[in-house]
C-alpha positions as CSV (number, residue, x, y, z in Angstrom):
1,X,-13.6,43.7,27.8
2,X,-10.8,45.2,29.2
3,X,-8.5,42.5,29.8
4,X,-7.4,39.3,28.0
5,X,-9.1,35.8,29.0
6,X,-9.0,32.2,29.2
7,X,-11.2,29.6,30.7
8,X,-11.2,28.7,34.2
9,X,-11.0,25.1,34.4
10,X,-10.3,22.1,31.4
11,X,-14.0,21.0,29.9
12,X,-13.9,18.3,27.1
13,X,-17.0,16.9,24.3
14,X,-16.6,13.7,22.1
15,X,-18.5,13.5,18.8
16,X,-18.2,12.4,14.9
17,X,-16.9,15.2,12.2
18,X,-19.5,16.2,9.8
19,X,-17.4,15.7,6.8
20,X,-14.8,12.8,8.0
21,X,-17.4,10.8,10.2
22,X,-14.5,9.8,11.8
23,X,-14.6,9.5,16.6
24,X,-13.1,12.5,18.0
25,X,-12.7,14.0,21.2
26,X,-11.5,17.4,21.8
27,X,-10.1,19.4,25.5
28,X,-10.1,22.7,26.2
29,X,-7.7,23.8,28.6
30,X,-6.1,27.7,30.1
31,X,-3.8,28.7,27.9
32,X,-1.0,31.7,29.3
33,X,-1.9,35.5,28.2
34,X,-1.2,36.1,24.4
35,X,-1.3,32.7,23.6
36,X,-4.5,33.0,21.4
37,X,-7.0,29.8,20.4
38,X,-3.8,27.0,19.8
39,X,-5.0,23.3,18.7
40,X,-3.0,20.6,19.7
41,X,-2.9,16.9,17.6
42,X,-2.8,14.7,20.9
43,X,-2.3,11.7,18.3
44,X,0.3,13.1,16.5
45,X,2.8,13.9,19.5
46,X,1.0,17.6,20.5
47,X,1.8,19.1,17.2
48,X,0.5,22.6,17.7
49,X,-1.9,24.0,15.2
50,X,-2.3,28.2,15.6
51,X,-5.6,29.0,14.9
52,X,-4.4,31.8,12.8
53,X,-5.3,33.0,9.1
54,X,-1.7,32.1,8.4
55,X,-2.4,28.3,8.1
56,X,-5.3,28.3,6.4
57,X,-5.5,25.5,4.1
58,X,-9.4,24.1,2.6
59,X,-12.3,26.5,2.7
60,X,-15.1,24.4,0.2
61,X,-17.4,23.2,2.5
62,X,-15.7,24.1,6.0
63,X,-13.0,26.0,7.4
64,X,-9.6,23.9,7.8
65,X,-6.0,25.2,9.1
66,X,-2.8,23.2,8.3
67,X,0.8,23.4,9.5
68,X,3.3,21.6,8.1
69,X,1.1,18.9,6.9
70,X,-0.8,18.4,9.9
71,X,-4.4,19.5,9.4
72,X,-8.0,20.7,11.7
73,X,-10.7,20.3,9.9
74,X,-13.8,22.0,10.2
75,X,-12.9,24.6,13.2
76,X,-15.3,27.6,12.2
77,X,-17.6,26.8,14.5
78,X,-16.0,26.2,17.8
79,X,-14.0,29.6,16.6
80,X,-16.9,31.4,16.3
81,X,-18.1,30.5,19.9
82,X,-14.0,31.6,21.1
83,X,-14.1,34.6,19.6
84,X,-18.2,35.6,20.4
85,X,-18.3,34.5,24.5
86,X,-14.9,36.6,24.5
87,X,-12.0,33.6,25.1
88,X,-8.6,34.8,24.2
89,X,-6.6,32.2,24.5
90,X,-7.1,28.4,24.7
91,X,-5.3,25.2,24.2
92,X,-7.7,22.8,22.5
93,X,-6.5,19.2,22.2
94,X,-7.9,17.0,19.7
95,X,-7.0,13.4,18.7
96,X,-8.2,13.1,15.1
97,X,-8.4,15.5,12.0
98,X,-12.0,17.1,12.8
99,X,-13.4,19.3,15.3
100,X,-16.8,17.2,16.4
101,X,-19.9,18.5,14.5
102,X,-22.1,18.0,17.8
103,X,-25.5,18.5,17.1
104,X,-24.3,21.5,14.2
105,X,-24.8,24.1,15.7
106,X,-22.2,26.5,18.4
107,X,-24.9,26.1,21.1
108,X,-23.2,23.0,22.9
109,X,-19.8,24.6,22.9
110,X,-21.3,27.7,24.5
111,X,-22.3,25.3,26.9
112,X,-19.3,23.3,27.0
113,X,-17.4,27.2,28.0
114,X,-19.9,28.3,30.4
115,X,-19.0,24.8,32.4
116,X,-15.1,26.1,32.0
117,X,-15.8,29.4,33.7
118,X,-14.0,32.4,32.6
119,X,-10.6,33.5,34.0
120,X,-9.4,37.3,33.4
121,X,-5.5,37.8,32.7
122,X,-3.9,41.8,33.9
123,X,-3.0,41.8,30.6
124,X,-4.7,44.5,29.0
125,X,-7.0,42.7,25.5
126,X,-5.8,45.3,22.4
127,X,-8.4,45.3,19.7
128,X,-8.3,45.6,16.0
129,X,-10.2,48.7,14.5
130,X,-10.5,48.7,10.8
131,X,-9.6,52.5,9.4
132,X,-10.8,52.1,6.2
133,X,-13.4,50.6,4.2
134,X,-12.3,47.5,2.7
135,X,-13.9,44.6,0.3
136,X,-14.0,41.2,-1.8
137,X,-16.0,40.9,-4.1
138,X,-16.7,38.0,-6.5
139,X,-19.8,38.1,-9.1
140,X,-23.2,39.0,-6.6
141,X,-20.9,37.9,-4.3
142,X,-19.6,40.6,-1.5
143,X,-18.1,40.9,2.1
144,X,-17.0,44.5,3.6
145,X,-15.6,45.8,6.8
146,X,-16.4,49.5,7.5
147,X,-14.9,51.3,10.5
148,X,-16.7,51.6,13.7
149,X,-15.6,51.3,17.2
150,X,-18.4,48.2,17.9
151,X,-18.1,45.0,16.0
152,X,-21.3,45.1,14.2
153,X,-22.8,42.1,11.8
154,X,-25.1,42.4,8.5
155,X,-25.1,39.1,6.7
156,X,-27.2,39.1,3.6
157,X,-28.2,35.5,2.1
158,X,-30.5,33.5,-0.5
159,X,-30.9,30.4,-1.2
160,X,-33.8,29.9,-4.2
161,X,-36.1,27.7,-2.1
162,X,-39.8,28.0,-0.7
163,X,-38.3,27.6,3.2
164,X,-35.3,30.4,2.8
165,X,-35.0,32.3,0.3
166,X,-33.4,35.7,1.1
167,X,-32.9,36.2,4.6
168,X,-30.7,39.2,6.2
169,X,-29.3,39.4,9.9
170,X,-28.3,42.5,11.4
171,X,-27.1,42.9,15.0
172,X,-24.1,44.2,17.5
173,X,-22.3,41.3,18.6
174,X,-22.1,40.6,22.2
175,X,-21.7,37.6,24.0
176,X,-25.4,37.4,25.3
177,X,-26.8,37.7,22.3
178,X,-24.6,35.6,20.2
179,X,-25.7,33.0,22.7
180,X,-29.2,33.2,22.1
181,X,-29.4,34.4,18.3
182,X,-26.6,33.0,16.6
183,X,-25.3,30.1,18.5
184,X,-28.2,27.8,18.2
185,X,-29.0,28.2,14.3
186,X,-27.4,24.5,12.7
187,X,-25.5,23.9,9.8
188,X,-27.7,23.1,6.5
189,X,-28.0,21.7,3.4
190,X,-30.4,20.6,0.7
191,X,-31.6,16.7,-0.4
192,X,-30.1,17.5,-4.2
193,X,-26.6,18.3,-3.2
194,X,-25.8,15.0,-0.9
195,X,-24.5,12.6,-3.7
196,X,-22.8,14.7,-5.1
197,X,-21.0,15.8,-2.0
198,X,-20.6,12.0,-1.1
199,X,-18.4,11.8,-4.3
200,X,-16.3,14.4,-3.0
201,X,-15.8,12.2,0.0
202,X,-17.7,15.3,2.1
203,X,-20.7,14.9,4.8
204,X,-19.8,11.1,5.7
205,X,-20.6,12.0,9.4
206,X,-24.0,14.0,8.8
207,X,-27.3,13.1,9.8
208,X,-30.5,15.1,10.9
209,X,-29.2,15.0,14.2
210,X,-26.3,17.5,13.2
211,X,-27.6,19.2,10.3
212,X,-30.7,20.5,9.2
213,X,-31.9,18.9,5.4
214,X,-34.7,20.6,2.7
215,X,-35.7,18.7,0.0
216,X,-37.5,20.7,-2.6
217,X,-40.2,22.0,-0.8
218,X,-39.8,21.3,2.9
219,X,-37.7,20.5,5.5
220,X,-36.7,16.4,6.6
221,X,-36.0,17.7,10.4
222,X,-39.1,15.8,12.5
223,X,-38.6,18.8,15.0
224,X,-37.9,21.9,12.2
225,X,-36.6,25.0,12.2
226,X,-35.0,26.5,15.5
227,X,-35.4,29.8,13.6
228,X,-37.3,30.7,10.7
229,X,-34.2,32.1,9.0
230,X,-32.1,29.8,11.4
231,X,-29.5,29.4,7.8
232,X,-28.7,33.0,7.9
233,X,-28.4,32.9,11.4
234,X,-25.6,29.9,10.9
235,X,-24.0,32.1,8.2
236,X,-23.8,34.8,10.5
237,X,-21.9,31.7,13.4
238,X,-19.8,30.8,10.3
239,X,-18.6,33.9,9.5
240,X,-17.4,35.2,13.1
241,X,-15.7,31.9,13.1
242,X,-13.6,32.6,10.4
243,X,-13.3,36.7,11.0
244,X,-11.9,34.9,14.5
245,X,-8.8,33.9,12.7
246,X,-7.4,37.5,12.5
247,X,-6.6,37.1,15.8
248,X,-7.9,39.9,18.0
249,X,-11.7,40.9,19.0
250,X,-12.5,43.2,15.9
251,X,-14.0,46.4,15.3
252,X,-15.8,47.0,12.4
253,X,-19.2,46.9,10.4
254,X,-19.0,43.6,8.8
255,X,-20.9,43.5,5.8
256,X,-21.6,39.5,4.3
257,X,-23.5,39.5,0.7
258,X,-23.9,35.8,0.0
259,X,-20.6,35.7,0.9
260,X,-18.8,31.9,1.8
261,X,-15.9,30.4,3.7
262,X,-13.3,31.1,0.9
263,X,-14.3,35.2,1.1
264,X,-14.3,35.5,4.7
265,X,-10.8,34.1,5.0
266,X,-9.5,36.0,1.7
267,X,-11.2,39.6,3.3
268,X,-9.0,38.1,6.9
269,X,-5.7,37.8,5.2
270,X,-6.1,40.9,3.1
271,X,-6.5,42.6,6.3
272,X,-3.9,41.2,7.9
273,X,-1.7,42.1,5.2
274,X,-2.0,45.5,5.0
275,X,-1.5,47.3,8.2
276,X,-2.6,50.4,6.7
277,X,-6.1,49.2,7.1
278,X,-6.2,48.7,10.8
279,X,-5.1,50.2,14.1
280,X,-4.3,48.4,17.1
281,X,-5.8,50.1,20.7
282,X,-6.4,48.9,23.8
283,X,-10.0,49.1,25.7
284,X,-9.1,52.3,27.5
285,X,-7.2,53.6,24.3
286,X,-10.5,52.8,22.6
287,X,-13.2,54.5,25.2
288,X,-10.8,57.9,25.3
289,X,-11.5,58.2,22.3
290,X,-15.0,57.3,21.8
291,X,-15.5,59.8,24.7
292,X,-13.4,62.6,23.1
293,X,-15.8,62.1,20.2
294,X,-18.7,62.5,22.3
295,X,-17.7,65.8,24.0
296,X,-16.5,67.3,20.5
């Protein structure tokens, strides 16, 4: 794309938040060229809330952004549909703490932006190209970004059950087939963990209409699986989500290894802080180039 975006027209959804249970309802609006994906507290006198690596604040179980004490919870998903059907910049208000689970998946927010329409800005979009190979690593535990002038995905995952276990995703990222590969797969989890998350005052809003469930050996949904590997799929959702709080559409060969919330947003802000790993370029910038490269 060679030009920065919003969406066309206001759209709006109402639902519970997976982990707070608590009624939300959430807007998206237009939002002015370089203005980027901005949520706004409706019930707390339009506090703004960046979605930016910057305010990052709980990554456990979900993805969460706090500014001066004001916090969205849960905004990987909705970020991962932004950044993957190409909206630059967006207001979204909210009037509670949590961004509405839906039915778990990104498929009703694609939806939701397809409804919106989207508007192009003359402002030209300017990309982030990674320059250099760079990592974090924790046990087994890996995520990479190599350099490459596509933004291309490998997520790696395994989870020691008859239903899963490992499961690997490859693919270039485009809008089309974000829609129909990625955004549909739901978020997960397994029978054994739910007290204990409980406890931790986590999940109070899930149910098998937002989540998928296993128990030891199979899976509680009545209607199953939307994929056979639809929890690698929802890694891969996950992940752009948070890789969309760098900012800018990036270019790179993202590399996921069992990898989790808390990695994706510690490889974002080690990027971010080092601008000796990244170059900024604009589309045309980016397809002189590409062409030089052919001709040589």
């Amino acid at each position: 794309m060679r030009f920065e975006t919003t969406v066309q027209r206001p759209v709006e959804a109402s639902g519970i938040g997976l982990h707070s249970g608590a009624r939300v309802r959430i807007r998206i609006l237009p939002a002015p060229p370089s203005t980027g994906i901005v949520f706004v507290r409706t019930d707390l006198n339009n506090f703004l809330v960046p979605a930016s690596w910057r305010h990052v604040a709980k990554v456990s179980y979900a993805t969460s952004l706090m500014r001066q004490g004001v916090l969205i919870s849960t905004t990987e998903h909705l970020l991962s549909v932004f950044y993957s059907m190409g909206v630059d910049n967006a207001y979204v208000e909210i009037d509670n703490l949590e961004v509405p689970i839906l039915d778990g998946s990104g498929q009703p927010f694609v939806k939701l932006l397809r409804d919106a329409g989207l508007k192009t800005y003359r402002r030209r979009r300017r990309y982030l190209r990674i320059r250099r190979p760079v990592s974090v690593e924790d046990g087994s535990k890996r995520i990479s970004i190599l350099p490459s002038d596509r933004f291309l995905l490998t997520c790696d995952v395994f989870f020691d059950h008859p239903l899963v276990g490992r499961q690997t995703l490859e693919m270039e990222l485009t809008p089309e087939r974000y829609a129909s590969d990625i955004a549909p797969a739901r978020t997960f989890g397994f029978e054994y963990e739910l007290d204990k998350m409980r406890e931790m005052g986590l999940i109070r809003g899930a149910s098998l209409g937002n989540a998928v469930c296993f128990d030891r050996t199979s899976i509680l949904n009545p209607d199953g699986l939307r994929f056979p590997d639809e929890c690698c799929r929802h890694k891969a959702l996950d992940l752009i989500g948070d890789l969309a709080l760098i900012g800018r559409p990036l270019l790179g060969h993202v590399i996921a290894e069992r990898a989790g919330h808390a990695m994706h947003t510690a490889l974002v802000a080690k990027i971010a802080s080092d601008p000796t790993l990244y170059e900024i370029l604009s589309f045309d910038q980016l397809a002189d180039r590409v062409a030089h490269a052919l001709v040589s």
